[in-house]
C-alpha positions, 0 to 999 in steps of 0.5 A: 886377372887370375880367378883360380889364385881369388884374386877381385876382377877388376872391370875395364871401365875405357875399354869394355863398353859393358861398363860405360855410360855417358858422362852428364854429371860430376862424381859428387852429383852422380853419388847424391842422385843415386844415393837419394834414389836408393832410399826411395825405392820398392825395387828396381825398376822403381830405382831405375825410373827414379834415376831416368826422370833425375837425369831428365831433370838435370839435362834440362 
């Protein structure tokens, strides 16, 4: 990446482990469950605890 020519920086999402997360779920589920909490929020801790207990709930 080259910032001076404004060129989008691009995460590394395999090798920069800033950016990874655990897989528990599909692409699909994972934009639902993220979606329908964002909707639901004051801010983000709220959003933040809505996603850990639907993560909960789906683990279970």
């Amino acid at each position: 990446m080259n910032a001076d020519a404004g060129e989008p920086w691009i995460p590394d999402f395999e090798d920069n482990s800033p950016w990874r997360w655990e897989w528990i779920q599909d692409d699909e589920a994972f934009h639902y469950d993220v979606s329908n909490a964002a909707h639901k929020v004051k801010d983000v801790n709220d959003f933040r605890t809505k996603l850990a207990l639907r993560r909960e709930k789906r683990l279970q």
